[in-house]
Backbone as JSON Lines, residues from 0, in Angstrom:
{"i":0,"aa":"X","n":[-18.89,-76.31,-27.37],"ca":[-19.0,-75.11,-26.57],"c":[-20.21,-75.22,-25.62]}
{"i":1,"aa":"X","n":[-21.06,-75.51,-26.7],"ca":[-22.72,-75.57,-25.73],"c":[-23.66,-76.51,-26.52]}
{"i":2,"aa":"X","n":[-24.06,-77.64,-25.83],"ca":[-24.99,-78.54,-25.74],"c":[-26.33,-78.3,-24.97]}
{"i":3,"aa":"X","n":[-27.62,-77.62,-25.52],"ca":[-28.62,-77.79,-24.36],"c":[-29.61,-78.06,-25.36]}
{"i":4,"aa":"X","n":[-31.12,-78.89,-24.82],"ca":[-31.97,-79.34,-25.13],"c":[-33.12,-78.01,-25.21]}
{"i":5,"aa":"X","n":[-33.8,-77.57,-26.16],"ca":[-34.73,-76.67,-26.33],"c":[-35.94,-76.77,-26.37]}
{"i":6,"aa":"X","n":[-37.08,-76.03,-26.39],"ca":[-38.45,-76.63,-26.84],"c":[-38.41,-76.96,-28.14]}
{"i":7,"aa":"X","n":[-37.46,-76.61,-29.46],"ca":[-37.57,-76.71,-30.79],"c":[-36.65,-77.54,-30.8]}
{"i":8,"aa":"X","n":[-35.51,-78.34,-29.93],"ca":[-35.07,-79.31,-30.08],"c":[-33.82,-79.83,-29.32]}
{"i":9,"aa":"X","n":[-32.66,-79.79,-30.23],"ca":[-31.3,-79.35,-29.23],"c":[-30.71,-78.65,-30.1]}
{"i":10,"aa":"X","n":[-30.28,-77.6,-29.06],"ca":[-29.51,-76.32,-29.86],"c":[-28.12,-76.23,-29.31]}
{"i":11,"aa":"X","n":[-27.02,-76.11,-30.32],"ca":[-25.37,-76.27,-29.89],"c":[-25.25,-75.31,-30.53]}
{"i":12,"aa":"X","n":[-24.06,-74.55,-29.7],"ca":[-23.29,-73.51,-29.77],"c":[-21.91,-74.07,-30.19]}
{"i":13,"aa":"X","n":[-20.98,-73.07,-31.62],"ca":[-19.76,-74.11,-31.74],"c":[-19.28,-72.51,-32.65]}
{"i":14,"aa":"X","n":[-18.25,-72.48,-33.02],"ca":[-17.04,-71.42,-33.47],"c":[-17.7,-71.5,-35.19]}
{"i":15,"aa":"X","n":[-17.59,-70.45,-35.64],"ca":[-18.32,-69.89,-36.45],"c":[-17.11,-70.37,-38.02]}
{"i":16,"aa":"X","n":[-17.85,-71.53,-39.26],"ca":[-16.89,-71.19,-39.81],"c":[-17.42,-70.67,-41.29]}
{"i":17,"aa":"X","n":[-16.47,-70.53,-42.54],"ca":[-16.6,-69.58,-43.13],"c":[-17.87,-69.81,-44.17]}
{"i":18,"aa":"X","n":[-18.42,-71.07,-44.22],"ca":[-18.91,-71.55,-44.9],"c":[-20.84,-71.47,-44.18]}
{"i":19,"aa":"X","n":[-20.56,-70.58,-42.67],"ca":[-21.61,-70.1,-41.48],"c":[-22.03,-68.76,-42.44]}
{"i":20,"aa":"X","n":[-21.12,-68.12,-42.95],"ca":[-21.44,-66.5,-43.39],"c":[-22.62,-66.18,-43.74]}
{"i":21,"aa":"X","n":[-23.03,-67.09,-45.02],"ca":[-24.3,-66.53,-45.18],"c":[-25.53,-66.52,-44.55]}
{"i":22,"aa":"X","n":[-25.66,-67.75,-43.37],"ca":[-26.52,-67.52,-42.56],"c":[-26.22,-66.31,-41.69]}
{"i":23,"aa":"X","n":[-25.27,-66.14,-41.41],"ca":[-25.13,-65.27,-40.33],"c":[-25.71,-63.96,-41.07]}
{"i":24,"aa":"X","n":[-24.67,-63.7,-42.5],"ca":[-25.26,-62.33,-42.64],"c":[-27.04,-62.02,-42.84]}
{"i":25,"aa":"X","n":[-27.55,-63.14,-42.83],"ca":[-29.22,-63.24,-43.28],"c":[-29.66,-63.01,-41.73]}
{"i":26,"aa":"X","n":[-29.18,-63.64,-40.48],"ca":[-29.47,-62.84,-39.54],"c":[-29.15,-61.76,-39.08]}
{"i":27,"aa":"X","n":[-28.45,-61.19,-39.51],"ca":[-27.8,-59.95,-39.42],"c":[-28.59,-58.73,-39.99]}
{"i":28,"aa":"X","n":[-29.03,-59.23,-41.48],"ca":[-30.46,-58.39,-41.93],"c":[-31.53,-58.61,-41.84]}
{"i":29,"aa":"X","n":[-31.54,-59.05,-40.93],"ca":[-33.53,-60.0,-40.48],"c":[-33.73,-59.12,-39.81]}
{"i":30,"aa":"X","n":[-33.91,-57.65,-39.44],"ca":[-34.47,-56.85,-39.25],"c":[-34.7,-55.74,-39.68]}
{"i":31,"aa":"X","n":[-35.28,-54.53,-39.34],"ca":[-35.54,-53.18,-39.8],"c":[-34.1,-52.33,-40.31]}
{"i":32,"aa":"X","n":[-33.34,-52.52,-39.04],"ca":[-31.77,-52.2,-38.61],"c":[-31.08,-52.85,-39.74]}
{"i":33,"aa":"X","n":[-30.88,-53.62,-39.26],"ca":[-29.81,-54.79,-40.21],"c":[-29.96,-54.82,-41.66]}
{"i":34,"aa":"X","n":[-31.12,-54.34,-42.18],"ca":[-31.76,-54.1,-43.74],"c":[-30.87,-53.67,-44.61]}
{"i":35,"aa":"X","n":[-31.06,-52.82,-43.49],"ca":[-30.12,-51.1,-44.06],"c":[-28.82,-51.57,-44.36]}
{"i":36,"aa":"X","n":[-28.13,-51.93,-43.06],"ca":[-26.73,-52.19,-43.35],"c":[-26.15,-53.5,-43.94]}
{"i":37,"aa":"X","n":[-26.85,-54.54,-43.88],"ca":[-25.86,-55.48,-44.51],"c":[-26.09,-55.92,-45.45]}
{"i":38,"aa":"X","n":[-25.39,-56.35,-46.98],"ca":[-25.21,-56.62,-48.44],"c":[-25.15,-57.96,-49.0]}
{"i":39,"aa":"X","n":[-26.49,-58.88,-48.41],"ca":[-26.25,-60.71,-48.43],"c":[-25.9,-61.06,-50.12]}
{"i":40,"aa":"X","n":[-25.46,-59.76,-51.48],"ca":[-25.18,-60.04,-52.18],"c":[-23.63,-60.23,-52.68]}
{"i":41,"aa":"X","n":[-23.2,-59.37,-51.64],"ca":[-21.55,-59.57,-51.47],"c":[-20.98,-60.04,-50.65]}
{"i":42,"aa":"X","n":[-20.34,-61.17,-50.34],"ca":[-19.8,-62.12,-49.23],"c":[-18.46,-61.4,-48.94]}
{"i":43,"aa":"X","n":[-17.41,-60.27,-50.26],"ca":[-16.5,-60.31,-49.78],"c":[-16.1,-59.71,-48.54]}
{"i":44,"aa":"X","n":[-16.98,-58.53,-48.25],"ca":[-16.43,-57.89,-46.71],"c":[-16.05,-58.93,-45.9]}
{"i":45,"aa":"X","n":[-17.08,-59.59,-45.61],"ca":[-17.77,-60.77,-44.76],"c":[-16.3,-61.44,-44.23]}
{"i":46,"aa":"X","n":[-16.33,-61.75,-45.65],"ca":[-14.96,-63.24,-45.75],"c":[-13.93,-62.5,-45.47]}
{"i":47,"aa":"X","n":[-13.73,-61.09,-45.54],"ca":[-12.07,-60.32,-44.92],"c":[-12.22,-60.39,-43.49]}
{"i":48,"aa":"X","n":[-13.85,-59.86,-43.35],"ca":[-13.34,-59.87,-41.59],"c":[-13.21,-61.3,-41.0]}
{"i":49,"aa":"X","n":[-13.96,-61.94,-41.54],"ca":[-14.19,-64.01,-40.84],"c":[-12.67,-64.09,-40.97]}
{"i":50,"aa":"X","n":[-12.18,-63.78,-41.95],"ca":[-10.28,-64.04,-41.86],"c":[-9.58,-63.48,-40.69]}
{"i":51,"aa":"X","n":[-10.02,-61.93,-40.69],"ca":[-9.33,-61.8,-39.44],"c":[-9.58,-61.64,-37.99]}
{"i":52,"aa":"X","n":[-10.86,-62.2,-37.71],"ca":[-11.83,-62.61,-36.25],"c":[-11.37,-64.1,-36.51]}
{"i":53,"aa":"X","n":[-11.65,-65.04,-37.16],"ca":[-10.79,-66.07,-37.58],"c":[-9.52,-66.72,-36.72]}
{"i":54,"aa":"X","n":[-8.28,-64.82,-37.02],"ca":[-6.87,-65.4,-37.2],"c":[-6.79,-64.68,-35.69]}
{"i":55,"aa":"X","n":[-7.64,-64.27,-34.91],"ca":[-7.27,-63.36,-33.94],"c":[-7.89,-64.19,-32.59]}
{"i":56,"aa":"X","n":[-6.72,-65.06,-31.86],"ca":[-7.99,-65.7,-30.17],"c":[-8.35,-64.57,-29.0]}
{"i":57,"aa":"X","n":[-8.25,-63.34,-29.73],"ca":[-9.4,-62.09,-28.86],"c":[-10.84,-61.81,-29.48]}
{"i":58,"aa":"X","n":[-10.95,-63.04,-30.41],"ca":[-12.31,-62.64,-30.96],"c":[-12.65,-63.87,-31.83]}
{"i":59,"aa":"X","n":[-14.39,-64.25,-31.09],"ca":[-15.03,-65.03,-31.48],"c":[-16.05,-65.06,-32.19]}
{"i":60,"aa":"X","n":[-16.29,-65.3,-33.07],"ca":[-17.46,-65.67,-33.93],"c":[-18.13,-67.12,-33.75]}
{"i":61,"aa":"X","n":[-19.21,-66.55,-33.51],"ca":[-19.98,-67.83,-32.72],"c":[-21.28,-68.3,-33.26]}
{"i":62,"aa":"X","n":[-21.51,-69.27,-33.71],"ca":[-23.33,-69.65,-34.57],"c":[-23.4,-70.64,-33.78]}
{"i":63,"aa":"X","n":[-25.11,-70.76,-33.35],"ca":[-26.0,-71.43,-32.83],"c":[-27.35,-72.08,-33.85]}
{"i":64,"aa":"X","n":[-26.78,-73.7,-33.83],"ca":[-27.51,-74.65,-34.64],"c":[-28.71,-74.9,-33.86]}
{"i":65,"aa":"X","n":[-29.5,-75.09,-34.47],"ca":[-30.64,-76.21,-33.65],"c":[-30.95,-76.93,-34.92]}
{"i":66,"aa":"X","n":[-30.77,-78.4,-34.17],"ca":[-31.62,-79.65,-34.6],"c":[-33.0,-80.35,-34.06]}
{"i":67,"aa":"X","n":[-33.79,-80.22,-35.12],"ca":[-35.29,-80.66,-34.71],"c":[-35.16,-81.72,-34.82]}
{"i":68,"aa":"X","n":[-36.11,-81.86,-33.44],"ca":[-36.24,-83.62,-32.8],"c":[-36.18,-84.64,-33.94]}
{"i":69,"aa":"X","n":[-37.31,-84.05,-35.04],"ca":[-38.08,-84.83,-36.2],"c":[-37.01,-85.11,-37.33]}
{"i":70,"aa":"X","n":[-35.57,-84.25,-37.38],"ca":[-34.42,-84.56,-38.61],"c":[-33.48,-84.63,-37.72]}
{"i":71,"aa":"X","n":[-32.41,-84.99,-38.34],"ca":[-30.95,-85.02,-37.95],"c":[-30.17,-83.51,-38.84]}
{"i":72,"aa":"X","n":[-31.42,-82.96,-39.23],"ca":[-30.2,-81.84,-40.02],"c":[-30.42,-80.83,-39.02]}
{"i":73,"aa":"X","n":[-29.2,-80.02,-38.92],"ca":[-29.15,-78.73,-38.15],"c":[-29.26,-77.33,-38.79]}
{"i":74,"aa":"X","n":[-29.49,-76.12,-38.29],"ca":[-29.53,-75.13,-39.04],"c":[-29.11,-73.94,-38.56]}
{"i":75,"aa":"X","n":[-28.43,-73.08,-38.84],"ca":[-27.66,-71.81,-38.23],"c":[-29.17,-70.56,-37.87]}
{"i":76,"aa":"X","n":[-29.08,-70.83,-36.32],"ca":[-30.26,-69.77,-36.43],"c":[-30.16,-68.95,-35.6]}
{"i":77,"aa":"X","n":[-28.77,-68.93,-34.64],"ca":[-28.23,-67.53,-33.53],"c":[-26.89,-67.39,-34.28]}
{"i":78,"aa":"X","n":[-26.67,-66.33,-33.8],"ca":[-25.12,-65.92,-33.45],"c":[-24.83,-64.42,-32.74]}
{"i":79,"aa":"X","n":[-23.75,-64.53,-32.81],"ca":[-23.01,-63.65,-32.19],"c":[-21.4,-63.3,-32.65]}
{"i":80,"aa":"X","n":[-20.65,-62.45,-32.18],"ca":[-19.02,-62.48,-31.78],"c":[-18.86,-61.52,-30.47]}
{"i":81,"aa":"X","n":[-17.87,-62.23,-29.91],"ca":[-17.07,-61.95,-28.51],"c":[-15.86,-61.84,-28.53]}
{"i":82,"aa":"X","n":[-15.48,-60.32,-28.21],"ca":[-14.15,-60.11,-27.99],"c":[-13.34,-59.77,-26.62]}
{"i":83,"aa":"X","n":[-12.25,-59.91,-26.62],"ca":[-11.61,-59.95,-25.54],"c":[-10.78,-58.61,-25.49]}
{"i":84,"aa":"X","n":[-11.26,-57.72,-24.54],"ca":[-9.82,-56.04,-25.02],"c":[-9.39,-56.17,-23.58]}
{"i":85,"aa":"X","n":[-7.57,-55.76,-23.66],"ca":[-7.1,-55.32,-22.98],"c":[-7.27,-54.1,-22.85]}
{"i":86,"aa":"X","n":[-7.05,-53.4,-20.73],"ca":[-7.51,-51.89,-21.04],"c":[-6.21,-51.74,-19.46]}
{"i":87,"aa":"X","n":[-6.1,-50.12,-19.43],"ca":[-5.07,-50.07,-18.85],"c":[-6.35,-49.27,-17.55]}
{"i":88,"aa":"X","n":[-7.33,-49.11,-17.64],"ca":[-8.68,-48.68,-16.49],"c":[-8.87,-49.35,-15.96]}
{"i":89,"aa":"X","n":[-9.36,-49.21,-14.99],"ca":[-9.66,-51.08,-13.96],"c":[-8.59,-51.5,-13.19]}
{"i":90,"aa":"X","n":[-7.32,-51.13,-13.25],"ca":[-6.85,-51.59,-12.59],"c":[-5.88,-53.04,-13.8]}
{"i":91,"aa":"X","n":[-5.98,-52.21,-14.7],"ca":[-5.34,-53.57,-16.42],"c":[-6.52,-54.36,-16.26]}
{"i":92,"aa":"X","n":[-7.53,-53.95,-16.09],"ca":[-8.72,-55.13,-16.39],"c":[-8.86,-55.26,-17.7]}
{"i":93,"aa":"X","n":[-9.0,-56.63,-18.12],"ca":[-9.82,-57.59,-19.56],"c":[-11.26,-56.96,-19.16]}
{"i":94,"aa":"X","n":[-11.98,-56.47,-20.64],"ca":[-13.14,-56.96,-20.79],"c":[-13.33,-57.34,-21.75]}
{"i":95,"aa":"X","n":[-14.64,-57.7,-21.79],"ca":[-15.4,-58.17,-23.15],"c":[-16.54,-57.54,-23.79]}
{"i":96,"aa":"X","n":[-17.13,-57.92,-25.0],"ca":[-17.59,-57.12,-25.33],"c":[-18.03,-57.99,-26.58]}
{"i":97,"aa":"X","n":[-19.81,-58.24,-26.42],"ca":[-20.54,-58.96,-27.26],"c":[-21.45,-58.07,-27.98]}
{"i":98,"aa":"X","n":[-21.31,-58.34,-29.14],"ca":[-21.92,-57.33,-30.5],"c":[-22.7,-58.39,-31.54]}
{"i":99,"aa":"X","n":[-23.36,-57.9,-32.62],"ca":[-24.05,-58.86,-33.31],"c":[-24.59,-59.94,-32.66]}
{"i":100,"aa":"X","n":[-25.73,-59.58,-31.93],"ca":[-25.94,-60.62,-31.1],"c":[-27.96,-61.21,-31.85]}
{"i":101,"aa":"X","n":[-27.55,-62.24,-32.3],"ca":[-28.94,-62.85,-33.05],"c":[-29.81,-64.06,-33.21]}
{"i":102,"aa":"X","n":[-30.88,-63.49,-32.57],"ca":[-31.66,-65.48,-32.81],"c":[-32.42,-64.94,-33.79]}
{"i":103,"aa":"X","n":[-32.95,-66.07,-34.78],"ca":[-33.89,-66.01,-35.53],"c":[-35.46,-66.02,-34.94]}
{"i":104,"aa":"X","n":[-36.04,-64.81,-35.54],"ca":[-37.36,-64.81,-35.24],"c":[-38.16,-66.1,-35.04]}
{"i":105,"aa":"X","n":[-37.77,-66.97,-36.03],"ca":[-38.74,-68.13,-35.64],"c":[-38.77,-69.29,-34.61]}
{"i":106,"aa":"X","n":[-37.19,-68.59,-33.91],"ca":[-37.28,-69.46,-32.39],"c":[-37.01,-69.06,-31.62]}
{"i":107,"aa":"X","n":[-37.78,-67.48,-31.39],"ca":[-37.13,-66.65,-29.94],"c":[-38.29,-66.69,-29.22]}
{"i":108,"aa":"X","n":[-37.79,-67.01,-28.07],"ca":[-38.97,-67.45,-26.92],"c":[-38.65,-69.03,-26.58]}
{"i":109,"aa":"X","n":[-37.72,-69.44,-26.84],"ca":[-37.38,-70.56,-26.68],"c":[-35.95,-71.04,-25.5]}
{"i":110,"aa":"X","n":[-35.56,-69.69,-24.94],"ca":[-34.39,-69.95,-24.03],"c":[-33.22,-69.71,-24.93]}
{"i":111,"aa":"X","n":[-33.08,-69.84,-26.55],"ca":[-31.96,-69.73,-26.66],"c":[-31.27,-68.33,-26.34]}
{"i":112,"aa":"X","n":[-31.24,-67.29,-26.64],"ca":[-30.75,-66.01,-26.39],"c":[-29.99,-65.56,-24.86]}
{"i":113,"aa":"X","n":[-31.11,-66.62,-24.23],"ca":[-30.55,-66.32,-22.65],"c":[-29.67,-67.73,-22.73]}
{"i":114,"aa":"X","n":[-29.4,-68.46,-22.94],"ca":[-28.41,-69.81,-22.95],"c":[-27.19,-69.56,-23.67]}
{"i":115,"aa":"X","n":[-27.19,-68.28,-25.14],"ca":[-26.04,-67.99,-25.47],"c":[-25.08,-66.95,-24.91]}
{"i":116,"aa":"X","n":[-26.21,-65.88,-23.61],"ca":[-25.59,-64.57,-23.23],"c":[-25.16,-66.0,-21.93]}
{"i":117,"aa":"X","n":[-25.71,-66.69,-21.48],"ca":[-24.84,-67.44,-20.31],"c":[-23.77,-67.59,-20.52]}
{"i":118,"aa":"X","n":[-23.21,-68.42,-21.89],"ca":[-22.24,-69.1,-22.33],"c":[-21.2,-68.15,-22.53]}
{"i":119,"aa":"X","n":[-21.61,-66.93,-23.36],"ca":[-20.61,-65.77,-23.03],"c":[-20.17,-65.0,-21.89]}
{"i":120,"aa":"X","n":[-20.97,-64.78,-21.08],"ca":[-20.7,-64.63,-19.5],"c":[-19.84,-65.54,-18.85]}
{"i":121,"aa":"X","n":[-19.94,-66.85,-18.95],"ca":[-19.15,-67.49,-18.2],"c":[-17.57,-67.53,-18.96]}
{"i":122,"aa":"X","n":[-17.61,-67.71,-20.43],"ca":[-16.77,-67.62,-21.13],"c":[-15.71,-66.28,-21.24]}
{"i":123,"aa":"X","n":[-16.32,-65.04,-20.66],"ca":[-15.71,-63.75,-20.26],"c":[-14.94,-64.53,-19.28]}
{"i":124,"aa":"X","n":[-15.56,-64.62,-18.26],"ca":[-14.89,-65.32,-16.81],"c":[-14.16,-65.92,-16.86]}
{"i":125,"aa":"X","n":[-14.09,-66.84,-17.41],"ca":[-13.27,-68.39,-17.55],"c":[-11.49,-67.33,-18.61]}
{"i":126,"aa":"X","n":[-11.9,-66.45,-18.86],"ca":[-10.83,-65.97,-19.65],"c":[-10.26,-64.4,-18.63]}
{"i":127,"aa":"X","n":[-10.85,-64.38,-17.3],"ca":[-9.96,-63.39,-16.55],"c":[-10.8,-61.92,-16.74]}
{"i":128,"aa":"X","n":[-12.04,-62.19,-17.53],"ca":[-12.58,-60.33,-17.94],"c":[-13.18,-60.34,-16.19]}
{"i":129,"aa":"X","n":[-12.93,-58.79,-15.94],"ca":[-13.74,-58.4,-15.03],"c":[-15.22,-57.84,-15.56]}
{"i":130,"aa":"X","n":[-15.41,-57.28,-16.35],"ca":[-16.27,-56.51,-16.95],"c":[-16.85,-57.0,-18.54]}
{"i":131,"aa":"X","n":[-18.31,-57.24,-18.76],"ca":[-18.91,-57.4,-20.29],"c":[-20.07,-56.12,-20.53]}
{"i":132,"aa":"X","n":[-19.17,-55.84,-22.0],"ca":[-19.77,-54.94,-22.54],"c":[-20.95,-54.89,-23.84]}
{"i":133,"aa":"X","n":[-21.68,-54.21,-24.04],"ca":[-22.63,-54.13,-24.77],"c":[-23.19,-53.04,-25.4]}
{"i":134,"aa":"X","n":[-23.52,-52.65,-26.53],"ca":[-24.31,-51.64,-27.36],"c":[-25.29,-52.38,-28.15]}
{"i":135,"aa":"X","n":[-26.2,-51.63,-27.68],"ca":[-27.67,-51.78,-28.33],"c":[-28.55,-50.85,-28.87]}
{"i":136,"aa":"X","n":[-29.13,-50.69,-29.93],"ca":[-29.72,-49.36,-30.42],"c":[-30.87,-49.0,-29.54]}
{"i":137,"aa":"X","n":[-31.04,-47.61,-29.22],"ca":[-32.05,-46.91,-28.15],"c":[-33.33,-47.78,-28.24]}
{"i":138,"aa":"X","n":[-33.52,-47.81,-29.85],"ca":[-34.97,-48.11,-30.68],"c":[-35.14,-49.5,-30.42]}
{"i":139,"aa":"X","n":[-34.85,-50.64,-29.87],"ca":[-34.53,-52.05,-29.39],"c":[-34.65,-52.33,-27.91]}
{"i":140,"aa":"X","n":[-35.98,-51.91,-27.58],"ca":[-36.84,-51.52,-26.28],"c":[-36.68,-52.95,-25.86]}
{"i":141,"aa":"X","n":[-37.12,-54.12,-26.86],"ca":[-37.41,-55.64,-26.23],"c":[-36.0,-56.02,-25.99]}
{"i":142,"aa":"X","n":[-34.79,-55.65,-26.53],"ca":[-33.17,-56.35,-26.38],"c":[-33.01,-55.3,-25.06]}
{"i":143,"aa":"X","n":[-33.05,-54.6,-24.44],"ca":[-33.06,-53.69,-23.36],"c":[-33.63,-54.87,-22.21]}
{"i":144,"aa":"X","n":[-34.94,-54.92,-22.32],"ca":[-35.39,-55.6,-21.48],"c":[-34.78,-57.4,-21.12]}
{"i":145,"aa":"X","n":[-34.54,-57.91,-22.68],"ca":[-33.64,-59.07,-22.45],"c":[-32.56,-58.79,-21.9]}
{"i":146,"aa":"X","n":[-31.56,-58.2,-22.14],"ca":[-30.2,-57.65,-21.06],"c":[-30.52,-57.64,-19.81]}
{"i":147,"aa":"X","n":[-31.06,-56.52,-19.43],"ca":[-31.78,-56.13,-17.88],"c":[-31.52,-57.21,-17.17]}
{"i":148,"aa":"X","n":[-32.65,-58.31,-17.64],"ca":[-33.31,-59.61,-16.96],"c":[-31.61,-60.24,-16.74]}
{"i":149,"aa":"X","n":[-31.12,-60.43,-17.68],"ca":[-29.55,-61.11,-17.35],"c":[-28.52,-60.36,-16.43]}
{"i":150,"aa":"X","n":[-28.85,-58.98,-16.22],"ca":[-27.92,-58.37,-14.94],"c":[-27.0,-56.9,-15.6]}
{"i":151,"aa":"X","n":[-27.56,-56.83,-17.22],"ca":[-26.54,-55.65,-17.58],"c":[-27.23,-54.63,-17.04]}
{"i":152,"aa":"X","n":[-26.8,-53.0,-17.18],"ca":[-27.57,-52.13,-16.52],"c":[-26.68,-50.99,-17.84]}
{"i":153,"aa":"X","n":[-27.43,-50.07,-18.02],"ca":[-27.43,-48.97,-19.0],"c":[-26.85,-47.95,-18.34]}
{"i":154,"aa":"X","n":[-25.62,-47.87,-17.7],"ca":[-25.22,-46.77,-16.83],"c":[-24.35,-45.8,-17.67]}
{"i":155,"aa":"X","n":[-23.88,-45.91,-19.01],"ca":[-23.12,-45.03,-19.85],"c":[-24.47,-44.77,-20.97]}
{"i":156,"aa":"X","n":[-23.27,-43.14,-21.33],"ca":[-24.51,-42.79,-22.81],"c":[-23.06,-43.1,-23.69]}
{"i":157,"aa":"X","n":[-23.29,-44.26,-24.88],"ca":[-22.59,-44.66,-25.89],"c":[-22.68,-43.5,-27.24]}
{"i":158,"aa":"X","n":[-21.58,-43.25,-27.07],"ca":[-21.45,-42.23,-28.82],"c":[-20.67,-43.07,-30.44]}
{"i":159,"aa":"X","n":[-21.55,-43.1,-31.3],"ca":[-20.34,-43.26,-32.46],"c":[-20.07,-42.22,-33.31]}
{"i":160,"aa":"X","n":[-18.96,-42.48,-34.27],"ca":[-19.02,-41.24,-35.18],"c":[-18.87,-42.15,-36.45]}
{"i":161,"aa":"X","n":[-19.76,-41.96,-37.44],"ca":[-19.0,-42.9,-38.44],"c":[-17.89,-42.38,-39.08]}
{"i":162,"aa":"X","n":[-16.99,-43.35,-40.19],"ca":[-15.99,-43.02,-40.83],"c":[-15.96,-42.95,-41.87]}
């Protein structure tokens, strides 16, 4: 998917598989946010949805390795998933729409974050989306400012309701 050289080494981007989960869900709770919600003691949610993001080509699950110069071993330390929705607004425009979006603290500042929102940008494109979408919590002042810099703009107020 993605081959680029980093200051921490070379970092590849490649399709997320099931045996990725537990890193992912450990980035997923590597923050204040994420604490709260995700359960790195139960894999099964995990493994229902990886089955059906998995079985579905409108939706990607995506981990980002980096290998240090100094080993040949790699290690899951971004990710993301990207989906593809049909909408009958726009004119039947595709968009997309990137969620769980995560580098590990111990290598942000390194280009990767902006090298994986590229790869999904172009990857919207390359698949016909006119439009990429995004939600980010209010309280996530520094992911605001990373977006910005890449070209998104905050022009809707987003509502959820839980279930």
């Amino acid at each position: 998917m993605l081959t680029a050289d980093v200051d921490g080494g070379t970092f590849r981007l490649r399709p997320a598989l099931r045996g990725d989960l537990p890193a992912i869900v450990r980035l997923l709770a590597d923050d204040s946010m994420g604490a709260g919600r995700e359960r790195q003691g139960d894999m099964e949610p995990y493994e229902r949805a990886f089955e059906a993001i998995d079985a579905d080509p409108c939706h990607l699950l995506v981990v980002g390795e980096l290998a240090r110069r100094e080993s040949a071993d790699s290690h899951v330390v971004a990710t993301f998933q990207l989906s593809f929705l049909p909408g009958i607004s726009r004119q039947g425009a595709w968009r997309s729409q990137i969620e769980g979006v995560r580098v590990a603290a111990s290598v942000r500042g390194q280009g990767i974050g902006g090298r994986m929102m590229q790869w999904a940008i172009e990857e919207s494109r390359r698949r016909g989306c006119t439009l990429m979408q995004l939600t980010t919590h209010k309280s996530r002042t520094a992911a605001h400012r990373f977006y910005e810099r890449l070209g998104f703009a905050a022009d809707h107020e987003g509502m959820k309701l839980p279930l």
